[in-house]
N, C-alpha and C positions, 0 to 999 in steps of 0.2 A: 291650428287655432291658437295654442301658445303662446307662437311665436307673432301670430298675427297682436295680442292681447298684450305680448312683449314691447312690440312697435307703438303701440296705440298710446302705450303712457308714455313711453319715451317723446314720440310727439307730441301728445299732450301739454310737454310744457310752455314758460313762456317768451316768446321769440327777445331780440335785439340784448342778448346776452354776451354777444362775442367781445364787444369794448372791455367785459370783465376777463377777457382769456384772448390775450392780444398775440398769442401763439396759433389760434382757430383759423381753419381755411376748410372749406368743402366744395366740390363741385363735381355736377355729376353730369355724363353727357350720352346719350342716346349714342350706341356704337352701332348703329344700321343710319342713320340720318345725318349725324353729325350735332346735330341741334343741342344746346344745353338746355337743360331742366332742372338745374340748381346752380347757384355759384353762393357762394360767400364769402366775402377775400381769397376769390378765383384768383386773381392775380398779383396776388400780395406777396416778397419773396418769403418763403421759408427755408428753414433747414430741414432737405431731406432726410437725414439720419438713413439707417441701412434701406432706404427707397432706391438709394444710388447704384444699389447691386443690381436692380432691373436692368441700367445702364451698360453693367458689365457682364450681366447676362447675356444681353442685346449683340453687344460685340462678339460675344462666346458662339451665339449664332450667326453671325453673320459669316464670323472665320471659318465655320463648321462646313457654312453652304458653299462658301467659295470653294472649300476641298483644302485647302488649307490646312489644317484638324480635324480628327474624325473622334469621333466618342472614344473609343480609346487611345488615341493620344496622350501620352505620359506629358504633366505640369508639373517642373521642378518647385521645390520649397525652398526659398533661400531661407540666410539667417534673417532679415529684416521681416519676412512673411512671417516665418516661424515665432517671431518675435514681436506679434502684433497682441492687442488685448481682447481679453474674450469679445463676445461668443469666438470659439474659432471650436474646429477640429482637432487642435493639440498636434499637428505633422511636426518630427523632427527636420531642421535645417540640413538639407541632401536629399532626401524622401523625395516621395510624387504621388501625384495621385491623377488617373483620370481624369480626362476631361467630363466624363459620363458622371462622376461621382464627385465631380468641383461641382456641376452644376445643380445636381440635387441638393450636395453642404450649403451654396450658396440661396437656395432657396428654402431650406427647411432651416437648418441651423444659420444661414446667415453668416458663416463663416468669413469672419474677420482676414483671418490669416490667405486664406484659399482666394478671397477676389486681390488680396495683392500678388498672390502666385501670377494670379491670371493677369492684372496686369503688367508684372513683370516681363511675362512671355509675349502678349501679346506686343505691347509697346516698346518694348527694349528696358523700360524701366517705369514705376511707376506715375512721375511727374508727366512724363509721354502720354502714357495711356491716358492721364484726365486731360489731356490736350485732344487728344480722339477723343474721347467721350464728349467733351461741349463742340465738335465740331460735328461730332455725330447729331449731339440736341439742336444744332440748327440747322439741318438739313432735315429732320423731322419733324422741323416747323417751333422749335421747345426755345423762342426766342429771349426767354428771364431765365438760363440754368446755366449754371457754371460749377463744371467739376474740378476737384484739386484731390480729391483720391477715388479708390476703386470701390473701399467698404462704406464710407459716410459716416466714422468717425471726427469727432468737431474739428470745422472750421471753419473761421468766421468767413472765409473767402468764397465757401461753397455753399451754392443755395440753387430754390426753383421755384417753382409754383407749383398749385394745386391744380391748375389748367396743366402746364405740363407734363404733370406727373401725368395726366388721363390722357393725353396725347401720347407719353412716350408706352402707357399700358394698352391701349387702341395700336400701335405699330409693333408692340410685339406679338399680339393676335392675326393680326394682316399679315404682316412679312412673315413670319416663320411660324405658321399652323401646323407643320410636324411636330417642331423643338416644344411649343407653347406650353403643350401638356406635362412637361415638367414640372409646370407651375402649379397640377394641381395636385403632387407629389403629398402625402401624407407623412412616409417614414420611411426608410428603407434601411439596408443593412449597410455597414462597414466595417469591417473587421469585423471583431465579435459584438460591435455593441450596435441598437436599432437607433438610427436619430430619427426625430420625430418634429413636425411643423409647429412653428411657433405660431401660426394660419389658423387662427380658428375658425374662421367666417367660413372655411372648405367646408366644416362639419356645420354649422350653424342655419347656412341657407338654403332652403332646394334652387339650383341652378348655377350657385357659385362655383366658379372652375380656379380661379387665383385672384389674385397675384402677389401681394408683398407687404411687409409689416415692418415698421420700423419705430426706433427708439432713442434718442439720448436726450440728455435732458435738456439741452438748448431748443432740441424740436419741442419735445413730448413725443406722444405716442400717435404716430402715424399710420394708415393703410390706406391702399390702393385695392379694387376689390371689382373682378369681374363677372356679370351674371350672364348668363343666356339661358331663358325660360319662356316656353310656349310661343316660339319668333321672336319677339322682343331681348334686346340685346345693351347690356347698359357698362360703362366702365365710372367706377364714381372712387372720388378719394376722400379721406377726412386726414386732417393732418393738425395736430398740438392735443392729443387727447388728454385729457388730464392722468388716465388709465387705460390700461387696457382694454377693461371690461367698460369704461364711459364709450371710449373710441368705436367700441364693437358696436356700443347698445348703439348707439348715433349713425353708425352706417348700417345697423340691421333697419334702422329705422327710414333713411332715406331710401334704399332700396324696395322694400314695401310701398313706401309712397310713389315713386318716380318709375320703378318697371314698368307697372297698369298705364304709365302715361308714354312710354316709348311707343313707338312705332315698330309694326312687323314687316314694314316696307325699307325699300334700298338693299343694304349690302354689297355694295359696292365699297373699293379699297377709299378711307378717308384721310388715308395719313402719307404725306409726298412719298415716291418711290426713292429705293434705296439707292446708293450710290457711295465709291467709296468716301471715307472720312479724310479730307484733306489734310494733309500732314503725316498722314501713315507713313512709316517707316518701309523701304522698296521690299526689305524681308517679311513683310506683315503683307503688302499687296496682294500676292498673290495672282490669282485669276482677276482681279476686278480689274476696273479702266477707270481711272481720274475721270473728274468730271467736266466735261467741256464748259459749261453754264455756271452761270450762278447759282448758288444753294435753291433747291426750290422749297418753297412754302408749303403748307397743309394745301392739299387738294380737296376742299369740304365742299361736297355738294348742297345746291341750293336749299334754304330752308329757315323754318323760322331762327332769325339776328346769324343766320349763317352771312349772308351778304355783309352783313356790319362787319362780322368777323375775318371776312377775308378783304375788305378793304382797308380793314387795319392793317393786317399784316403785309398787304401791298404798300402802304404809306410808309410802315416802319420800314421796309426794305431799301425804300427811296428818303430816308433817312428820319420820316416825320415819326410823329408818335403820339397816336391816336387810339383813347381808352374805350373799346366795344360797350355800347349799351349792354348791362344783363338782364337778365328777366328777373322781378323781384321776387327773391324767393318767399317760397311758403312755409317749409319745415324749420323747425325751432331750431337754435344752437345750443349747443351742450349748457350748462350754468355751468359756471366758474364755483369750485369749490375744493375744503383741502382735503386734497387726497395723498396719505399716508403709506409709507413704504409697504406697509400690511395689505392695503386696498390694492398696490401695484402684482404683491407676488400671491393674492389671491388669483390672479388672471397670468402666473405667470407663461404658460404654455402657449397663451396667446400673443405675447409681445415678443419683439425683438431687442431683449436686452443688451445696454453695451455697460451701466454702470451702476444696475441695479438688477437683479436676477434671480431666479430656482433654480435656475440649468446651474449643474455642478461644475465649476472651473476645472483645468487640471493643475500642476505644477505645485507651488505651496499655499497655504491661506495660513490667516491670522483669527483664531478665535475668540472671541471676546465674551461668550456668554452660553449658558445650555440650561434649558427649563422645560417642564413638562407640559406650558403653555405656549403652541405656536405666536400668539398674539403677543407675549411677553418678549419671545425670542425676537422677532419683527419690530417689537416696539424699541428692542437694546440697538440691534444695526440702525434704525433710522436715529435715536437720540444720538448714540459713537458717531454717527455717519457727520451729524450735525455739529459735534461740539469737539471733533477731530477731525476737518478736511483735508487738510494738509497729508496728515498719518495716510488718511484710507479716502480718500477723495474718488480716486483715480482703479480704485479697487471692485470686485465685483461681489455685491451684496447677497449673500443666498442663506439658507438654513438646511440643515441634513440631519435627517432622524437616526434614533438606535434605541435599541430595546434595552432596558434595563431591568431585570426582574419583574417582567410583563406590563412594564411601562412607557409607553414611548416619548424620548425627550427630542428636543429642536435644539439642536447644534448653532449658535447665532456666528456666523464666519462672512470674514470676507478674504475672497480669495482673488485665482489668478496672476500669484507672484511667481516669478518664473525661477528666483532660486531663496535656497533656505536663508542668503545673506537677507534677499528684498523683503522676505516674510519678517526677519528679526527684526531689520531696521526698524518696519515699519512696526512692530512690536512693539519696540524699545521708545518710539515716539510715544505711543499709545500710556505708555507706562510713566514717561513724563507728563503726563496731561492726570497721574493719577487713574487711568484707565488697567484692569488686569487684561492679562491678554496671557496669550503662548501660540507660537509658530506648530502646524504641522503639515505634512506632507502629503497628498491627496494623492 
């Protein structure tokens, strides 16, 4: 009931708000029929942000099925993995880790560092593997997605859709219904310490089984978010969230409204059958066979603007490019409003940080601030963050508590520097600007 009363005002508000949040896209599509049941700048491109790791996920399974790699398969860490920016797992350069436990990090923690492992290994090198990836996105029909890395880290060259995204979350349900359940991974062990989902929608929904969270700030705050409840079967995405917890409220809200309208018929595969990714490298092939044919298209069964949608994509094939009618939605868009690093890292267990965060970095950080008011602490990183980009732009915003004669203070840092020179430097910048600071070691 809550959560029902939760949705209800979230809907409540009032529609044709997206022109104020030109980052907004939603679209949600019945994954038993095919049929959409919302779109809203369905296919407008966006920046994925860590969405992309579903991509490298994708590939993770496919290598897996081929026989290729097996869950224990050791993935080497180079230095440029080892050397990516948080979220990561913190692996030294030589290390490895599992394939079993790349792809938990890469769906709970999001680990940065672990999907370039992986494309390293798999592609021969990075720039490779997001050549596989966009040659995989069009063979699974993902005809607006272009990758240029593994983790979704900015770049202006790399982008997708919201229809995409639901297309590439619908194929990795189909194809690999063994692996899929990774996705609905809570926390698990590594070494000594437990990582845990930045997913909150797992805990949030009855029915929600995954799938993936993402963040930087050219996106906002993106998900992708799979139900299956009582037959009815739905994969829907929202993506430019202003927050976290907007993102969440906004997808807990379409799901409510759009499950009751799925269908509990069909079930049958919607998304074209696999085949390898052209361009693989002959040590990546493996078992699979090139593909004699043309890329094929989504296989979407008949259904309501289903026909529109696959005539499209047969005209785009044959070179034309014809925009599918959508159904005009009903459910409101987020309002556009300012939300404050505070608002961000109140929700932070649910996002996929890459440059604002509560997941503690490791390596060094730069402190700037410690107060016995969270909000105070929050409010120093977003002011520093704003009137020193340069310094700490590129750095990861978090707060860390300690007890002081039964008082607990908020540690305002931003960290993530990977040695005590890059903490100082960037210190010493902070100190030009008039800012205090001091480097320490995490």
């Amino acid at each position: 009931m809550a959560l029902l009363i939760a949705a209800t005002v979230v809907m409540a508000g009032a529609t044709g708000q997206a022109a104020a949040n030109p980052r907004y896209a939603a679209y949600v599509m019945d994954a038993n029929t095919g049929q959409v049941l919302f779109s809203r700048n369905g296919d407008a491109k966006r920046y994925p942000a860590s969405l992309t790791k579903m991509m490298t996920t994708y590939m993770l399974f496919e290598a897996m099925e081929s026989g290729r790699i097996s869950a224990s398969t050791q993935i080497p860490i180079s230095a440029k993995a080892a050397a990516e920016p948080p979220t990561k797992i913190g692996l030294k350069a030589g290390s490895s880790i599992s394939v079993d436990n790349a792809i938990k990090a890469l769906v709970t923690r999001s680990a940065n560092d672990i999907a370039t492992a992986v494309g390293e290994m798999l592609g021969g090198s990075e720039q490779a593997f997001a050549r596989m990836m966009t040659a995989k996105a069009r063979q699974l029909g993902m005809n607006s997605t272009q990758f240029r890395n593994a983790h979704g880290l900015p770049n202006a060259d790399q982008y997708t859709t919201a229809r995409d995204m639901a297309i590439l979350g619908i194929a990795l349900r189909e194809h690999f219904p063994k692996q899929y359940s990774y996705f609905s991974t809570r926390s698990f062990k590594f070494g000594k310490n437990t990582i845990t989902t930045h997913n909150r929608m797992l805990s949030r929904v009855k029915g929600v089984d995954g799938i993936k969270t993402g963040y930087i700030r050219a996106s906002g705050f993106n998900v992708v978010t799979s139900i299956q409840d009582n037959g009815r079967s739905v994969v829907a995405v929202v993506m430019g969230g202003q927050s976290g917890r907007s993102r969440d409220d906004h997808m807990t809200a379409l799901l409510q409204e759009y499950l009751p309208k799925a269908s509990r018929g069909g079930g049958a595969n919607l998304v074209a059958s696999r085949r390898l990714t052209p361009g693989t490298p002959a040590a990546v092939a493996g078992a699979f066979s090139l593909p004699n044919t043309n890329i094929p298209t989504p296989d979407f069964r008949p259904g309501a603007d289903i026909d529109v949608q696959v005539a499209a994509y047969a005209n785009e094939q044959a070179g034309l490019r014809v925009t599918p009618q959508m159904p005009v939605p009903s459910a409101p868009v987020p309002t556009a409003q300012s939300e404050t690093i505070a608002a961000v890292q109140q929700q932070a267990a649910s996002i996929d940080p890459v440059q604002t965060s509560s997941t503690r970095p490791t390596g060094w950080a730069v402190q700037i601030a410690s107060s016995p008011s969270e909000n105070e602490a929050l409010a120093a990183l977003e002011r520093i963050g704003a009137r020193a980009p340069n310094a700490v732009g590129s750095a990861t915003a978090f707060t860390e508590t300690y007890n002081n004669k039964g008082t607990t203070y908020y540690r305002a840092r931003f960290g993530g520097y990977a040695s005590k020179d890059q903490a100082w430097n960037a210190c010493n910048a902070l100190k030009r600007s008039k800012i205090d600071c001091y480097a320490v070691q995490l």
